[in-house]
Steps between C-alpha positions, in 0.01 A plus 500: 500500500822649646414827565154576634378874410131540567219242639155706428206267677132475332139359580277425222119356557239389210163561725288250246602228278725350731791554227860424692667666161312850536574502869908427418503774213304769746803440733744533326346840328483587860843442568637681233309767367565760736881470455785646308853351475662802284832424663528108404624507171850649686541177684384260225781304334510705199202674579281271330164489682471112334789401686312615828361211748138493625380252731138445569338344825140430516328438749183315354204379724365269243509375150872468499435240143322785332739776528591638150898588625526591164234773490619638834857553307326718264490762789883524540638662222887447506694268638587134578192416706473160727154418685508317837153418579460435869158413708325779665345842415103510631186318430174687627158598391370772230164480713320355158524267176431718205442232204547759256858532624579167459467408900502157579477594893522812731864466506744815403878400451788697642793436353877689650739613276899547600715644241890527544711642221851507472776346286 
């Protein structure tokens, strides 16, 4: 990316299921959804907002095999998008296992989001 414009920063938890791909799409809905970039088509090359760069970083407690990277693309709309999947974000307890929601423990997944856009 050679010009950094905005880095927007998310955390996404699934309380039951233990599912690391809701977690990573909650964060990154968190990171972004709240913002407005009305001014970055006037730095864009062309002003195409598919020639804009977004890069990723999740930080993923668990799971890291079963991330769907593709379904957590869905959430960007625009763009060239790159993932870097690093180790962290939070493992800790929902306080019960709910087998109707899939739980296979007490564990709830946090997963942190870091979005940087630019060009």
């Amino acid at each position: 990316m050679e010009k950094l414009m905005f880095v927007e920063i998310g955390m996404g938890i699934d309380l039951h299921g233990q599912n690391v791909t809701k977690a990573a799409v909650r964060a990154v809905q968190n990171a972004i959804h709240h913002n407005s970039m009305p001014g970055i088509r006037s730095v864009l090359p062309e002003g195409d907002l598919n020639r804009m760069k977004v890069h990723v970083r999740l930080a993923v407690p668990a799971d890291k095999e079963l991330l769907d990277v593709d379904r957590v693309r869905e959430e960007l709309p625009y763009g060239q998008i790159t993932f870097d999947i690093v180790d962290g974000g939070m493992l800790t307890t929902s306080g019960i296992v709910l087998a109707d929601k899939d739980d296979r423990n007490d564990l709830a997944y946090v997963v942190v989001a870091s979005v940087e856009v630019g060009y």
